[in-house]
N, C-alpha and C positions, 0 to 999 in steps of 0.2 A: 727546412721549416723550423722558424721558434717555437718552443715548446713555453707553453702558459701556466701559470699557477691555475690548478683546481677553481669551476667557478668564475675566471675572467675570460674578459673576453676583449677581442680590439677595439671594440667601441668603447667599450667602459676606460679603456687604457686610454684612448684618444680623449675621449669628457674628461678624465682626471688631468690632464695633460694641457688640454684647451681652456677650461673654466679657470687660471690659473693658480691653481692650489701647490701642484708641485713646486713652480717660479717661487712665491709668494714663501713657502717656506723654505726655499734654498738661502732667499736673500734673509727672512728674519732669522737662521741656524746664521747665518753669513758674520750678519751683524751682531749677533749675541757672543758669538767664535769674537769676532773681534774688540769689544768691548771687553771680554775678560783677556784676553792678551794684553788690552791697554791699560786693564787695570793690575794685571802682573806685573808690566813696567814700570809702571808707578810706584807700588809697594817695593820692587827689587832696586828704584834709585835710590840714589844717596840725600834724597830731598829731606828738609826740615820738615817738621810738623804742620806749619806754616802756609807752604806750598802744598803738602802730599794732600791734605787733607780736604782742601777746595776741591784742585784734580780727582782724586776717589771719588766726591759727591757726583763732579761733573759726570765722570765714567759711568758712576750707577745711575743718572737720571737719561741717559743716554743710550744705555740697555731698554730702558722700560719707553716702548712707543707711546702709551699715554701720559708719561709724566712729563710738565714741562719745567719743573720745579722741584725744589726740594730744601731739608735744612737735616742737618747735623746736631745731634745734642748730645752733650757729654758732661758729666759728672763733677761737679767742682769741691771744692775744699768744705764746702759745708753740706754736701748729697744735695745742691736743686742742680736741674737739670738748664746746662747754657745752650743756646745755638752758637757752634763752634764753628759752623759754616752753612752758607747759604747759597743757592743759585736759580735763579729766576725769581729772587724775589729783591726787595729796597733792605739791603742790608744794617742799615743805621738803627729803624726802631727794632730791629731784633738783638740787637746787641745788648738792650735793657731787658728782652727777656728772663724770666728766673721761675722755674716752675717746679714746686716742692713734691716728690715722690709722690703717685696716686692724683697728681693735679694734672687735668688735660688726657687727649689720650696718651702720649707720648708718656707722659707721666705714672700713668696705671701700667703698661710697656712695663716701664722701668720697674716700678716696684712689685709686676705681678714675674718680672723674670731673673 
Protein backbone atom coordinates (compact mmCIF):
# COMPACT_ATOMS: atom_id res chain seq x y z
CA UNK A 1 0.00 0.00 0.00
CA UNK A 2 1.16 3.83 -0.80
CA UNK A 3 1.33 5.74 2.11
CA UNK A 4 -0.32 9.55 1.47
CA UNK A 5 0.41 12.79 2.87
CA UNK A 6 -1.85 13.88 5.87
CA UNK A 7 -5.32 15.12 4.54
CA UNK A 8 -5.12 13.67 0.76
CA UNK A 9 -6.74 11.43 -0.61
CA UNK A 10 -6.87 9.51 -4.16
CA UNK A 11 -9.56 11.38 -5.48
CA UNK A 12 -8.06 14.70 -4.73
CA UNK A 13 -4.64 13.14 -6.35
CA UNK A 14 -6.62 11.98 -9.48
CA UNK A 15 -8.74 16.01 -9.85
CA UNK A 16 -5.22 17.38 -9.52
CA UNK A 17 -3.83 15.16 -11.93
CA UNK A 18 -7.00 15.10 -14.56
CA UNK A 19 -7.99 18.93 -14.36
CA UNK A 20 -4.68 19.47 -15.92
CA UNK A 21 -2.87 21.57 -13.54
CA UNK A 22 0.20 19.30 -12.92
CA UNK A 23 0.76 18.97 -17.17
CA UNK A 24 0.17 22.57 -17.51
CA UNK A 25 2.91 23.49 -15.02
CA UNK A 26 5.53 20.75 -15.96
CA UNK A 27 5.39 22.31 -19.46
CA UNK A 28 5.47 26.25 -18.31
CA UNK A 29 8.71 25.04 -15.56
CA UNK A 30 9.69 23.28 -19.12
CA UNK A 31 9.62 26.33 -20.92
CA UNK A 32 10.89 28.78 -18.50
CA UNK A 33 14.09 25.95 -17.77
CA UNK A 34 14.47 26.47 -21.35
CA UNK A 35 14.43 29.96 -22.09
CA UNK A 36 17.06 30.84 -19.40
CA UNK A 37 19.35 28.12 -20.74
CA UNK A 38 18.87 29.96 -24.24
CA UNK A 39 19.48 33.04 -22.81
CA UNK A 40 22.68 31.76 -21.00
CA UNK A 41 23.94 30.92 -24.53
CA UNK A 42 23.52 33.78 -25.72
CA UNK A 43 25.11 35.95 -23.08
CA UNK A 44 28.11 33.13 -22.96
CA UNK A 45 28.74 33.67 -27.11
CA UNK A 46 31.00 35.41 -28.56
CA UNK A 47 28.23 37.58 -30.24
CA UNK A 48 28.54 41.39 -30.89
CA UNK A 49 26.26 43.80 -29.15
CA UNK A 50 24.45 43.85 -32.33
CA UNK A 51 23.31 40.39 -32.56
CA UNK A 52 23.27 39.48 -28.59
CA UNK A 53 21.00 42.13 -27.87
CA UNK A 54 17.90 41.42 -30.39
CA UNK A 55 18.36 37.45 -29.33
CA UNK A 56 18.18 38.42 -25.41
CA UNK A 57 14.96 40.65 -26.24
CA UNK A 58 13.70 37.74 -28.33
CA UNK A 59 14.57 35.05 -25.36
CA UNK A 60 12.82 37.37 -22.66
CA UNK A 61 9.65 37.89 -24.70
CA UNK A 62 9.43 34.28 -25.21
CA UNK A 63 9.65 33.38 -21.45
CA UNK A 64 6.53 35.65 -20.82
CA UNK A 65 3.19 33.73 -22.45
CA UNK A 66 1.52 37.01 -22.64
CA UNK A 67 4.03 39.09 -24.16
CA UNK A 68 4.12 39.20 -27.85
CA UNK A 69 6.28 42.18 -27.99
CA UNK A 70 8.77 44.17 -26.64
CA UNK A 71 11.57 47.09 -26.96
CA UNK A 72 14.92 47.61 -25.45
CA UNK A 73 15.98 51.08 -24.08
CA UNK A 74 19.28 52.07 -23.13
CA UNK A 75 21.14 55.06 -22.30
CA UNK A 76 22.83 57.23 -24.81
CA UNK A 77 25.61 59.84 -24.65
CA UNK A 78 23.21 62.55 -23.49
CA UNK A 79 20.95 60.28 -20.61
CA UNK A 80 17.54 59.99 -23.16
CA UNK A 81 16.55 56.73 -23.16
CA UNK A 82 16.92 54.84 -27.08
CA UNK A 83 15.08 51.64 -28.27
CA UNK A 84 18.10 49.64 -28.90
CA UNK A 85 16.06 46.77 -29.90
CA UNK A 86 12.65 45.80 -30.77
CA UNK A 87 10.49 42.66 -31.59
CA UNK A 88 7.10 42.53 -32.67
CA UNK A 89 6.95 45.78 -33.40
CA UNK A 90 7.73 48.15 -37.07
CA UNK A 91 11.21 48.81 -36.08
CA UNK A 92 11.95 52.23 -38.27
CA UNK A 93 9.58 54.76 -36.35
CA UNK A 94 11.25 53.63 -33.23
CA UNK A 95 14.47 54.33 -34.15
CA UNK A 96 13.45 58.22 -33.85
CA UNK A 97 12.42 57.53 -30.49
CA UNK A 98 14.27 59.75 -27.60
CA UNK A 99 12.70 59.93 -24.18
CA UNK A 100 14.35 62.25 -21.45
CA UNK A 101 14.51 60.63 -17.84
CA UNK A 102 11.06 60.64 -16.04
CA UNK A 103 9.41 60.87 -19.64
CA UNK A 104 7.09 57.89 -20.30
CA UNK A 105 6.92 55.05 -18.12
CA UNK A 106 10.12 53.55 -19.13
CA UNK A 107 11.45 56.81 -18.46
CA UNK A 108 10.12 57.26 -14.56
CA UNK A 109 11.81 53.30 -14.58
CA UNK A 110 14.81 54.83 -15.48
CA UNK A 111 15.06 57.74 -13.41
CA UNK A 112 13.22 56.46 -10.33
CA UNK A 113 16.07 53.35 -10.32
Amino acid sequence: MVSQPPGSSDSNRCLSIADGNVGDKIRYDDQRLSTVLEIARILASSQDPHTLVPNLLRGLIETFDKADAGMLFLVDADRHLVVKSAHGYDSAPLRQVRLAPGESIAGKVFLNS
